[in-house]
N, C-alpha and C positions, 0 to 999 in steps of 0.2 A: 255220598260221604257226609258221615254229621260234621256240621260245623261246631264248634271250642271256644272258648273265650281265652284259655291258656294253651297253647299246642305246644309240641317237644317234637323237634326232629333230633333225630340222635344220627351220628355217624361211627363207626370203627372202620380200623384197620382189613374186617375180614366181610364186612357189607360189598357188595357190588353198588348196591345204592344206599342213602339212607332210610332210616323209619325212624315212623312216624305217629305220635299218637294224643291225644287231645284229654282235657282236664273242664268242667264247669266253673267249679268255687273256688277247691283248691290241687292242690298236687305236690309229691312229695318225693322226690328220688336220694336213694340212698346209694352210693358207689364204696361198693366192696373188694380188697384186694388179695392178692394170695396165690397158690396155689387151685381151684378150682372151688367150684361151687360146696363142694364139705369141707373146705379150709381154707375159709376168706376171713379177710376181718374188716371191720368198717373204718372206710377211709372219710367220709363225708358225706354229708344231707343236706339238701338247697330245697327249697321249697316255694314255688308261688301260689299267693291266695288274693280271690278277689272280692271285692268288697263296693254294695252300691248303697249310696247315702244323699241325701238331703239335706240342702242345708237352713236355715233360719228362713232366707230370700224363699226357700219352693224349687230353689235351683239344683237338678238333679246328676250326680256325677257317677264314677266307674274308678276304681283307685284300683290297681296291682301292686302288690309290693311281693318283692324277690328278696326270699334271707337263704343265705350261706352259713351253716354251722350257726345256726338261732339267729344272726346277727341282719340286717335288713339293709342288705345293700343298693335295692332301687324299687325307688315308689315314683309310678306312671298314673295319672290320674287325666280323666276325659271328660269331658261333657257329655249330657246326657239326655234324651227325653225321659216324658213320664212312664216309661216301661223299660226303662235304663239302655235303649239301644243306643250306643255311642255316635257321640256325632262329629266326623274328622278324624285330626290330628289331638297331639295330647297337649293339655294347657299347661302343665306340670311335669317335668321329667326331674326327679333328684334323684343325685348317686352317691352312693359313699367314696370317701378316699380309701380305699381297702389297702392300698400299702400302711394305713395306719392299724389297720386290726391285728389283733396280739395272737400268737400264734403259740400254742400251750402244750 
């Protein structure tokens, strides 16, 4: 099995198990509702992208940031070697307050 830096396990009501499938950079799921697949209409897009950087210091990291409808409701950021494999736990987790995002 390849391994992912962003994976998605997904569940429904009509799975006996769930599935499963994995993303590099970025990924982008859009949930559509409706009557079936020729009369859905889009209900929302979430998207995770990753991103590895350097800083000033030489000090090497790994950011995720997760947005909801454009908006970026969690950036997870790691430590890093020089070939950006992460090392541990994350130094950084922010979340947005999303009961405050405007709903249009």
């Amino acid at each position: 099995m390849n391994q992912y830096p962003i994976w998605h396990d997904v569940s429904a009501c009509h799975y006996k198990s769930s599935k499963s499938y994995g993303g590099r950079n970025n990924s982008v799921d859009t949930i559509y509702v409706g009557r079936g697949s020729q009369n859905s209409h889009k209900l929302i897009s979430h998207s995770t992208i990753r991103r590895e950087y350097t800083d000033i210091d030489d000090n090497h990291y790994v950011e995720f940031n997760h947005f909801v409808a454009g908006a970026m409701i969690t950036k997870v950021v790691f430590e890093a070697d020089r070939n950006y494999k992460i090392k541990g736990k994350p130094i950084t987790v922010i979340q947005a307050d999303i009961r405050r995002v405007a709903i249009t």
